[in-house]
KEKOL-29682 format. One line per 3 residues: number of its first residue (from 0); their letters; for each residue x negated, y, z negated of N, C-alpha, C. Coordinates in Angstrom, 2 decimals. Atoms other than C-alpha are relative to their C-alpha. Example, Ala and Ser with C-alpha at 12.3 -4.5 7.8 and 13.67 -1.06 7.14 Angstrom:
0 = AS = -0.89:-1.19:0.00:-12.30:-4.50:-7.80:-0.90:1.20:0.00; 0.82:-1.19:0.06:-13.67:-1.06:-7.14:0.77:1.09:-0.73
# end
This chain:
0 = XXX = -0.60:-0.76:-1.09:-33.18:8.49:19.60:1.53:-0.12:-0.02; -0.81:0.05:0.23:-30.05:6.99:19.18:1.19:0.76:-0.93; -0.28:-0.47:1.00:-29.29:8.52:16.07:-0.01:1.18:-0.66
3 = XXX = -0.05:-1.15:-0.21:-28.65:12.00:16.76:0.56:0.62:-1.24; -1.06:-1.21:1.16:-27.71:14.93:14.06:1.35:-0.26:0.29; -1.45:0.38:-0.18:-24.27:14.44:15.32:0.22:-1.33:-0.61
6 = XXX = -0.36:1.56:0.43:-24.45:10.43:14.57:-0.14:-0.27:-1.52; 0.08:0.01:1.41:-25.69:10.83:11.42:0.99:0.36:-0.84; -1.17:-0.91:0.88:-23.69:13.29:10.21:1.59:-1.13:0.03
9 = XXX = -0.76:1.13:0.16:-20.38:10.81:10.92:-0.58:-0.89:-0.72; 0.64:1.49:0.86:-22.50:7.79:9.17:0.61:0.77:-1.36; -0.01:-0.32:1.11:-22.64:10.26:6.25:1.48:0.62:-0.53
12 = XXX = -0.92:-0.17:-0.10:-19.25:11.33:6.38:1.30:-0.97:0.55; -1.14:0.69:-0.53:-15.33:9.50:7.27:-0.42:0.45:1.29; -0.08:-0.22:-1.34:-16.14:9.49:10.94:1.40:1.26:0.55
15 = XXX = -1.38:-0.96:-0.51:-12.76:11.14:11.37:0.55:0.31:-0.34; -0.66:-0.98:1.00:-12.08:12.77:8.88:-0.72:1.01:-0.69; 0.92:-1.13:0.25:-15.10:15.05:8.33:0.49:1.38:0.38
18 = XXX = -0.31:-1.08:-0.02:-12.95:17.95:9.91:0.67:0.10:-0.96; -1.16:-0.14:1.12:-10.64:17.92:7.18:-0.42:-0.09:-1.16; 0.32:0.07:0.92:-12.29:16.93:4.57:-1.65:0.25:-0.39
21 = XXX = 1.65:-0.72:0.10:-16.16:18.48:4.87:0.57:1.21:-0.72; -0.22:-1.32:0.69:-15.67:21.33:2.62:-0.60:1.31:0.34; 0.57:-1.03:-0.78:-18.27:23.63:4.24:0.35:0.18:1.32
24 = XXX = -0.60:-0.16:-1.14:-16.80:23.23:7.39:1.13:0.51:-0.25; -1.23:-0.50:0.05:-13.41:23.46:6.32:0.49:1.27:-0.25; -0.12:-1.35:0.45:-13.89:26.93:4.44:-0.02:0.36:0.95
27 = XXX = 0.20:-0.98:-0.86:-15.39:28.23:7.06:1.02:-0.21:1.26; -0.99:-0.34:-1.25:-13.11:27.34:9.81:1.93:0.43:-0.52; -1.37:-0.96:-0.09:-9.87:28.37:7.64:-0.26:1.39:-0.25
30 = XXX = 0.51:-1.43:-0.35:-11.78:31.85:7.72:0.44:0.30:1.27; -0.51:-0.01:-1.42:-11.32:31.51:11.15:0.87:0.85:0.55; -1.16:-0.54:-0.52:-8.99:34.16:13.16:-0.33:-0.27:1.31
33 = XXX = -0.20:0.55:-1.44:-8.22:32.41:16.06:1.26:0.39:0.58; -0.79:0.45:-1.25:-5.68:31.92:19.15:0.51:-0.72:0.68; 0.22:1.25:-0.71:-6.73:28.87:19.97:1.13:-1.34:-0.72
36 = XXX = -0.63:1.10:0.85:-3.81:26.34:19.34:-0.60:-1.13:-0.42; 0.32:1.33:0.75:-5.96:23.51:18.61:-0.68:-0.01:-1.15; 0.62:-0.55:1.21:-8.06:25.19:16.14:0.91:0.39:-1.14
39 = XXX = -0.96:-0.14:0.90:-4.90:26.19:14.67:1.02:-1.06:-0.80; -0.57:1.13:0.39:-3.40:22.82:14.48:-0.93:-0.39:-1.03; 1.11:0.54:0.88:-6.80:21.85:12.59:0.34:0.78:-1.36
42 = XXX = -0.15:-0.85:0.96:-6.42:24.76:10.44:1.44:-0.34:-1.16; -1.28:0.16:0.91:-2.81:24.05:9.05:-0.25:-1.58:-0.39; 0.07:1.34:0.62:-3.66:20.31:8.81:-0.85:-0.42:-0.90
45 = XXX = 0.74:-0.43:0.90:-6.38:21.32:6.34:0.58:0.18:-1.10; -0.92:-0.39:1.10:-4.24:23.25:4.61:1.29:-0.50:-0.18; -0.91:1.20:0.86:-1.55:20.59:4.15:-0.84:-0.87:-0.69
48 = XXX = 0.59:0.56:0.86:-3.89:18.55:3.06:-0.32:0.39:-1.24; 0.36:-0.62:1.19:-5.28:20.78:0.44:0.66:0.00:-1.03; -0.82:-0.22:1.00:-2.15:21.06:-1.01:0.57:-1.29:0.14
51 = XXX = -0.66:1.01:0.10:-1.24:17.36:-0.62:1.28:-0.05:0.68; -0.88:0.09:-0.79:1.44:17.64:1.83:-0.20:-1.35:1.00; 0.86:1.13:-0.90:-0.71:15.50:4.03:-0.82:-0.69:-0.55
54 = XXX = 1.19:0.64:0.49:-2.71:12.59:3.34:-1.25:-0.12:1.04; 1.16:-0.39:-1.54:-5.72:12.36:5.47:0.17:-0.43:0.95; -0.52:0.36:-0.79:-4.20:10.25:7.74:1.29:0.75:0.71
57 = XXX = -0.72:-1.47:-0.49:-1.54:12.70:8.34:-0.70:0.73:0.58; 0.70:-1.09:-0.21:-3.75:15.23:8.25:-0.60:-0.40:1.86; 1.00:0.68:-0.65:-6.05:13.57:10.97:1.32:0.02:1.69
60 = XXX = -0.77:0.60:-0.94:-2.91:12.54:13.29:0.65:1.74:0.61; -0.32:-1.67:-0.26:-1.39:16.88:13.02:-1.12:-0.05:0.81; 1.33:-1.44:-0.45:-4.54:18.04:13.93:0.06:-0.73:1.58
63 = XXX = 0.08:0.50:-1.01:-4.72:15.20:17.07:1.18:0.46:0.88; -1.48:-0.06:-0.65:-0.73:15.23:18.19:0.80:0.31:-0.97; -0.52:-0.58:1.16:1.56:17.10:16.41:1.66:0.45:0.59
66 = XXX = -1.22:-0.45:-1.07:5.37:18.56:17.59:0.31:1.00:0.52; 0.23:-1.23:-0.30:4.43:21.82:18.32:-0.91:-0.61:1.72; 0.91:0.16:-1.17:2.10:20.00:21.13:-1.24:0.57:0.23
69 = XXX = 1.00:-0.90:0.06:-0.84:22.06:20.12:-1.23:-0.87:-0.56; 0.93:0.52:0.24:-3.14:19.36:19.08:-0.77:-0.34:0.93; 0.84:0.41:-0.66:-6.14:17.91:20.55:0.24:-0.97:1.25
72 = XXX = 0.00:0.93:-0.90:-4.55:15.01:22.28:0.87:0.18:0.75; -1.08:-0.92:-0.40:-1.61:17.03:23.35:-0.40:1.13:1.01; 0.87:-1.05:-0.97:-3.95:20.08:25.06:-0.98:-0.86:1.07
75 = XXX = 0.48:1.10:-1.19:-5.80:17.26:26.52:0.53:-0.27:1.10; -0.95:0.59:-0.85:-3.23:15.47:28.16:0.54:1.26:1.14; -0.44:-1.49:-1.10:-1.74:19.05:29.57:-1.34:0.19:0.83
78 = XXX = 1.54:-0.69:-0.89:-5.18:20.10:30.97:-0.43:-1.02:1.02; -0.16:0.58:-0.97:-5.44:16.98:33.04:1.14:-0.17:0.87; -1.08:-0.15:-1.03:-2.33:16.88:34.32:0.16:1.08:0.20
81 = XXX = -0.19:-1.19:-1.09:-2.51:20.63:35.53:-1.11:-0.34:1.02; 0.99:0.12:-1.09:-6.02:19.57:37.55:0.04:-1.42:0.53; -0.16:1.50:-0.89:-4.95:16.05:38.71:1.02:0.54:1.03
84 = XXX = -0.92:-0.66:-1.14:-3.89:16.72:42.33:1.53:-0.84:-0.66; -1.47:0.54:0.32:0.01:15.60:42.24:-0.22:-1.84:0.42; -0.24:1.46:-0.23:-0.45:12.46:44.30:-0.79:-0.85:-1.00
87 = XXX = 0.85:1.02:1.03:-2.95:11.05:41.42:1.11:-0.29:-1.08; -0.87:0.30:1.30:0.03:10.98:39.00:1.42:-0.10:0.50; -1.14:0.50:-0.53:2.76:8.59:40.12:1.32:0.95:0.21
90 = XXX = -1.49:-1.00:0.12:5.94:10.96:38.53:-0.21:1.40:-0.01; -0.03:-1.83:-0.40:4.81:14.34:39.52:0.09:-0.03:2.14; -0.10:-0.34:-1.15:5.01:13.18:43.22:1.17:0.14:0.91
# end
């Protein structure tokens, strides 16, 4: 039970680095015509990698936080702090 298709799949793969470096995934999501900045951060941090610009650790860190602000941990962070009332966050009050 524990050991869901999702869990596996990480076992069988770099936990965190299967977006970047799964090859059937990766094709298919730089097919992709998106909008979505975080999908797009993924997308270019793919394709630095590919071409060795990035090592996977690079790669891995773009796609999370990046200086564009369009990564995962970056859209995160924004999206709670627009729905945290003000007084929950000391320097917005």
């Amino acid at each position: 039970m524990y050991f869901n298709t999702r869990k596996i799949y990480h076992i069988q793969h770099n936990s965190f680095y299967f977006q970047i470096e799964d090859r059937l995934f990766t094709d298919l999501l730089l097919d992709l015509e998106t909008d979505d900045p975080v999908i797009r951060s993924l997308q270019l941090a793919v394709r630095e990698y590919r071409r060795g610009a990035f090592s996977i650790s690079e790669a891995l860190r773009y796609s999370r936080k990046n200086p564009r602000r369009e990564g995962t941990q970056d859209m995160n962070w924004r999206y709670h702090i627009r729905y945290l009332p003000s007084h929950a966050v000391p320097h917005m009050a």
